[in-house]
C-alpha positions as CSV (number, residue, x, y, z in Angstrom):
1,X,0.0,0.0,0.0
2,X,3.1,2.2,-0.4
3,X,1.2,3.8,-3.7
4,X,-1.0,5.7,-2.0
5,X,1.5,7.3,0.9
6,X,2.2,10.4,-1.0
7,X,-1.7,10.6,-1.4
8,X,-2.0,10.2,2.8
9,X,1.3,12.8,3.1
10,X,-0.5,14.9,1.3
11,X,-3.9,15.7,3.0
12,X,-2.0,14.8,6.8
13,X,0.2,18.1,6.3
14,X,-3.2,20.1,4.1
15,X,-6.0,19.3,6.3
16,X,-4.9,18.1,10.0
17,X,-1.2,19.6,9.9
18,X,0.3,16.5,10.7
19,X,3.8,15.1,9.2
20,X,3.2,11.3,7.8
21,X,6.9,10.6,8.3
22,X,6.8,10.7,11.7
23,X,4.1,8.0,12.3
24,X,4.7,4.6,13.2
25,X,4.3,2.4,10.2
26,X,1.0,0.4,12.3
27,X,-0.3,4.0,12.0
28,X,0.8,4.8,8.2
29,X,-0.9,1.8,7.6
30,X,-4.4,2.8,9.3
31,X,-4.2,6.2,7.4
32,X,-3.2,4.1,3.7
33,X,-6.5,2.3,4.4
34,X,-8.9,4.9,5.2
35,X,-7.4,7.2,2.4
36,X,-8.6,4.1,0.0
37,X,-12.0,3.7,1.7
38,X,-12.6,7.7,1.4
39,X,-11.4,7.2,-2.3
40,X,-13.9,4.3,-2.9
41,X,-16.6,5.8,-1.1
42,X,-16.4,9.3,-3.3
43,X,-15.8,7.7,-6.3
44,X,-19.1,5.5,-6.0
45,X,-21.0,8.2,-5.1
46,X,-19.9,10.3,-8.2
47,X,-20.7,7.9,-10.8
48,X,-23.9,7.2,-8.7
49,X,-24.7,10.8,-9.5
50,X,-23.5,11.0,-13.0
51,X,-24.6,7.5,-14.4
């Protein structure tokens, strides 16, 4: 799940101000996972409004 750390680095330090780098890897982990979930989740609900 390495792919989607710059993605996670990203809206840590954007939104919530927070460095990535600095969390343990169990933690990296957690935030790789729901950064695919909230990807998931908005992409279904914009085809469910467009198709």
């Amino acid at each position: 799940m390495n792919w989607l750390a710059p993605q996670s680095r990203f809206v840590l330090k954007t939104f919530f101000k927070r460095n990535y780098d600095y969390l343990n890897s169990s933690t990296q982990k957690l935030i790789n996972w729901i950064m695919l979930t909230t990807d998931v989740v908005l992409l279904y609900t914009l085809l469910g409004i467009f198709f």
